[in-house]
N, C-alpha and C positions, 0 to 999 in steps of 0.2 A: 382781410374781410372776415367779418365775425361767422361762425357758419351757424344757420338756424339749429337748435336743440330739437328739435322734431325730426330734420333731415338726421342728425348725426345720431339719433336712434333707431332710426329706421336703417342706416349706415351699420351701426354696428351690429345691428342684428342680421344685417345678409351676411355678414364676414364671420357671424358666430357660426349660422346655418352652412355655410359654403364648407369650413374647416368641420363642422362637425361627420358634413356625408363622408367625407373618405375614411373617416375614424370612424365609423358606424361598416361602412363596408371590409375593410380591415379584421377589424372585431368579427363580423360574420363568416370571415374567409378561414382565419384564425379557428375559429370554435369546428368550422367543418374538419379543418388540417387535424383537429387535435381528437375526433370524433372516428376518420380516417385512420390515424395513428392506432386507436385503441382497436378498431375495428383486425385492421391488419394486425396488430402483435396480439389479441385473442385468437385469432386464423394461426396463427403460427404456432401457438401455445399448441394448441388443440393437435394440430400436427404432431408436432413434437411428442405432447403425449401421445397419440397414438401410438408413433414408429417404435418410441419406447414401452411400450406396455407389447406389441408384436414381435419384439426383439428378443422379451423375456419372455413369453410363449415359446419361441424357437430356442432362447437357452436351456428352458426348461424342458422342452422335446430332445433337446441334444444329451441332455444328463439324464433319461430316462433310456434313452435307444444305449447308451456308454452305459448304462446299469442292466439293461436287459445282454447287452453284449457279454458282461462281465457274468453274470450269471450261466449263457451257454457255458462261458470258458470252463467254470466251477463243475458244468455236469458233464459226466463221462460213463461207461457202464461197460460190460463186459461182451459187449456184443457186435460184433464188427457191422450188422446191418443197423443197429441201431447210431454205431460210431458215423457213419457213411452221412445218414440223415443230420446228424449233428452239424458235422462239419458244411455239407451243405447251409443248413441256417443258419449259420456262425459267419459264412460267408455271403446270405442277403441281408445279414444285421449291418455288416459292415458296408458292402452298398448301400443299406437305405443311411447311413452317419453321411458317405461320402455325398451321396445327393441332398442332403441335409443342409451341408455345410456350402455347397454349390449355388444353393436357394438364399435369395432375400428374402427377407422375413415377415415382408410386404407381398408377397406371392401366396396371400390365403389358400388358395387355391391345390395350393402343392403341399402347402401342412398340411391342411387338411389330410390330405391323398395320402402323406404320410404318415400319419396320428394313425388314417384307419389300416394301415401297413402294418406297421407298430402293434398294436392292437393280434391284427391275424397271429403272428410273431409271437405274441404273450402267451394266444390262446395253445399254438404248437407245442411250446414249451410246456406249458402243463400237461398236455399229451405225452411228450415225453419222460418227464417226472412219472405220470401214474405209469406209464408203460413199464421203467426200470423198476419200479418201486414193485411191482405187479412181477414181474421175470424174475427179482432177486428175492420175494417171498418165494416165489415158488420154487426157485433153486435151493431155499434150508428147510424146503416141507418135501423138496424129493429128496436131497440129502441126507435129513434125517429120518427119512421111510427106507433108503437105501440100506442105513447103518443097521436098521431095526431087521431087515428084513437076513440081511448078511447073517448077522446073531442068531435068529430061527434056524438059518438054512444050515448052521455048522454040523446036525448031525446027519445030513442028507445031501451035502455041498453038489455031489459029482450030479446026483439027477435035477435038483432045484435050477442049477447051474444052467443046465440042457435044456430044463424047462423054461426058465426066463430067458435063454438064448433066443429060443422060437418063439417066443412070444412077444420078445423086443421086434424080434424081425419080420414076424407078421402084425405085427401092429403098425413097424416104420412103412411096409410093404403097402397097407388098407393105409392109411395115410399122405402118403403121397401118391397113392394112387386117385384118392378123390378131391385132388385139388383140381382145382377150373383151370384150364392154361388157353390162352391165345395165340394164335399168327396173324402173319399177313396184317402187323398194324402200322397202318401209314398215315400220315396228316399232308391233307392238299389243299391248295388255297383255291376258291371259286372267283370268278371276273360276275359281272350282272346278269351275263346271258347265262350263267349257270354251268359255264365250262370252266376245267382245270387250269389256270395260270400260276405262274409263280411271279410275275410284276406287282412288286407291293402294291403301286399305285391305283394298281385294276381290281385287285382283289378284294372284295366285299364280305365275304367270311368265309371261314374256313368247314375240314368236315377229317373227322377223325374217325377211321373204319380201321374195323378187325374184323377176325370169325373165332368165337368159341371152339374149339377144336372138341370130336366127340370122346364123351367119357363116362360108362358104362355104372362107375362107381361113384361119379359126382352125386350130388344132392339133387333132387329133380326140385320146378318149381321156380316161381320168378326171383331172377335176377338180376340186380340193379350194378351197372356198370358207369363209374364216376373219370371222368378226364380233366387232367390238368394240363392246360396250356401255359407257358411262358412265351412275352416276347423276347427279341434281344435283347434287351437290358436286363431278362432275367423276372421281370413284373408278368406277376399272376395275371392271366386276362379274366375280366367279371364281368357281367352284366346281373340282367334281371333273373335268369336262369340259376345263375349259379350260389349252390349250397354247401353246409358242410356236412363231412362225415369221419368217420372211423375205420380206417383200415389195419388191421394186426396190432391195436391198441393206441393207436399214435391219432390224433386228431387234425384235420387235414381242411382245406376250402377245397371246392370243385370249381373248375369254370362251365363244365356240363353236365348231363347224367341222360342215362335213359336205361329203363328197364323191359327187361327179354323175359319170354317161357323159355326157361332150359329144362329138354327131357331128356339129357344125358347127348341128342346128335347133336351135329355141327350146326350153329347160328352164328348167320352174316348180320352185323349189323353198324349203323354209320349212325354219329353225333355230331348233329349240327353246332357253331361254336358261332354266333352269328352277334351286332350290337353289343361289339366292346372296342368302337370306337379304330383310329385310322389303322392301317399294318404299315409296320415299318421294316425298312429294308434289314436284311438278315434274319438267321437261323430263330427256327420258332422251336421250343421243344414242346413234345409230347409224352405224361405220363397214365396210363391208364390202369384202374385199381376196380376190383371189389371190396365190398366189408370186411374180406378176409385175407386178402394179400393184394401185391404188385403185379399186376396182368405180362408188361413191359413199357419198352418205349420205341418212341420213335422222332424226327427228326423234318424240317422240310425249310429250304431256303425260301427268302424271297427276296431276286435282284433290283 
């Protein structure tokens, strides 16, 4: 049976339309897949670069701390209190490499913290340079005052002699006689009620007390007494309180300060160490300085 020409185009036009929807939905599933694709491997790129570009930040933090490291090793001086300090910062260069190296590079957070580590670290170090550089001019300007004087004194040795005797030794005498000294310095931890604990977990801040001991030949006139806290790790504690300064040439952070009238008696006085974040368990040190020396130290657990 012949089929009508009318039917068999209308025929083949649903068979064209029928075949064509799946191929039309295909093509759109297709273009999302490939849309998808590019989406996700831009996300990854971008990743990637990141992790790499924070990885060379941390390489480059790592080859500045091993340059500033190698630089202590280079400086040395003839001073055994100066050697002491060294060796101390020679030994938070290398903790702050090791906790360096311990950290992902992905841990903003902790570069940071060590960048501005690093940094305090630099600043010391030029402290110590002008310090040695400052001691060892002055050891060839008294050297050669010495020589000079020696030379004059040949034809008067025995009384010159007698006279620079006593006069070294009242001068060493007035000297250490008008240095500021301290006792009774202790670091205790407070709980919230504001009594003495030693349970990290309860203790809210700390409080670092002395007493100026009395001294008839000190300087009278305010002054300013600076405290260094370390946790157990050895990390400076900071907050918003804490400044720097200068103690016997050497350049120094505080985590505290407060400043006294000293008229030569005894002054009792306490530094709050308060907002620098949790305490942790173990030994806190304590060092307490003027502008002009090292007061002492002190020590306080926390279990």
């Amino acid at each position: 049976m012949t089929e009508d020409p009318l039917e068999r185009i209308e025929r083949e036009e649903r068979e064209r339309k029928e075949k064509k929807g799946p191929r039309s939905v295909m093509t759109i599933l297709a273009v999302i897949a490939l849309v998808l694709a590019g989406v996700l491997g831009y996300m990854l790129y971008q990743r990637n670069s990141l992790v790499s570009e924070l990885e060379s930040e941390k390489t480059e933090l790592a080859q500045q701390m091993v340059a500033l490291q190698n630089d202590f090793q280079d400086l040395s001086s003839d001073y055994e209190s100066i050697n002491h300090q060294l060796d101390t910062s020679r030994e938070q260069v290398a903790q702050l490499i090791e906790k360096l190296n311990q950290t992902e590079a992905t841990n903003r957070a902790k570069i940071r913290q060590y960048e501005k580590e690093l940094g305090t670290l630099r600043s010391i170090m030029k402290g110590y340079i002008v310090q040695i550089d400052s001691l060892n001019t002055l050891n060839k300007r008294l050297t050669a005052d010495a020589a000079a004087a020696r030379r004059e004194a040949a034809e008067s040795r025995r009384a010159n002699e007698e006279l620079t005797a006593q006069v070294a030794g009242l001068s060493e005498q007035v000297s250490a006689g008008k240095v500021l000294r301290a006792r009774a310095i202790a670091l205790n931890g407070y709980n919230s009620s504001n009594k003495v604990s030693d349970r990290h977990s309860r203790v809210r801040y700390l409080v670092a007390s002395l007493s100026l001991v009395e001294n008839s030949l000190a300087d009278r006139g305010p002054v300013r007494v600076y405290v260094r806290v370390k946790d157990p790790e050895g990390i400076l504690l900071m907050n918003d309180e804490s400044v720097s300064f200068t103690s016997g040439g050497a350049a120094l952070q505080a985590t505290a300060s407060r400043e006294v009238d000293y008229e030569g008696e005894e002054v009792d006085l306490s530094i709050y160490v308060k907002d620098t974040g949790e305490f942790l368990k173990g030994a806190y040190s304590l060092e307490v300085y003027t502008e002009k020396s090292l007061l002492g130290r002190a020590e306080c657990y926390l279990r």
